[in-house]
C-alpha positions, -999 to +999 in steps of 0.1 A: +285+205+297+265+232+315+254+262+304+234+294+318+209+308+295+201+346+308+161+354+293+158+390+291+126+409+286+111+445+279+088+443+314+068+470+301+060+441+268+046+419+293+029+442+317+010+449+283-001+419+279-036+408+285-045+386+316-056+353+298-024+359+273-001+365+303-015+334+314-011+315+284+026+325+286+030+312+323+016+280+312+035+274+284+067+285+304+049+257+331+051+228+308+086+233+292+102+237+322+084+204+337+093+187+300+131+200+306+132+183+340+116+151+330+144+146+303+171+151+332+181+183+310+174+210+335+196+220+366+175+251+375+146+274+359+137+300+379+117+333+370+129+368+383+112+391+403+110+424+384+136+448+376+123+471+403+136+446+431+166+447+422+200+458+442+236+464+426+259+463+451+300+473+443+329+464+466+358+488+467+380+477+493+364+474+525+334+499+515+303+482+497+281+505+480+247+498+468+224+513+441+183+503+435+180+488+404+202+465+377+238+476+369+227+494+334+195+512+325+181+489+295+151+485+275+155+447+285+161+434+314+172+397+333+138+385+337+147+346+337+175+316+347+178+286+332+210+263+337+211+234+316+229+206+309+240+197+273+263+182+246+274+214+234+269+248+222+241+242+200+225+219+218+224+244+249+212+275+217+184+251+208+170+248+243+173+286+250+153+287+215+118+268+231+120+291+261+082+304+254+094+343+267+124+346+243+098+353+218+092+387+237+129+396+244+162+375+235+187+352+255+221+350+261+235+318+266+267+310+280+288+282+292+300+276+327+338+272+335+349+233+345+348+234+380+382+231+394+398+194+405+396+197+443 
């Protein structure tokens, strides 16, 4: 089964970090993400660009309306994907668990509808 594990982060937490601990973090984010795709576990694991870049659009009828920045004002924010694949809801928690950043934030993990019979 798959599953979508949302990281979310205080940006201002990282921005605070120190360089060589930053890097650290980028490293060890590096190498489980490479260990996840060895083991035929990961679909995607992608970082997000910051909070600032981002563009909430709403659809009301034929009118689209857009607003800078994410949907609500939060301390934490999306900062991380990862879709995985795995046996089941704990296996999919445990995963999300090693992701080096949820040490600085938290992560919601969620599991994706069967795709449809076409």
């Amino acid at each position: 089964m798959r599953y979508l594990c949302l990281v979310y982060l205080d940006e201002t937490a990282l921005a605070g970090m120190s360089v060589a601990a930053r890097a650290a973090l980028e490293a060890e984010c590096r190498d489980y993400r490479e260990g996840l795709q060895r083991s035929g576990r990961l679909i995607i694991g992608e970082a997000l660009q910051s909070v600032f870049s981002t563009t909430t659009l709403r659809v009301q009828g034929d009118r689209v309306s857009l607003h800078d920045g994410p949907v609500a004002a939060s301390r934490e924010q999306p900062s991380a994907i990862y879709l995985f694949e795995a046996s089941d809801l704990n296996d999919a928690i445990l995963l999300a668990s090693r992701i080096p950043p949820v040490r600085l934030g938290c992560a919601e993990v969620r599991a994706l509808r069967p795709r449809a019979p076409p």
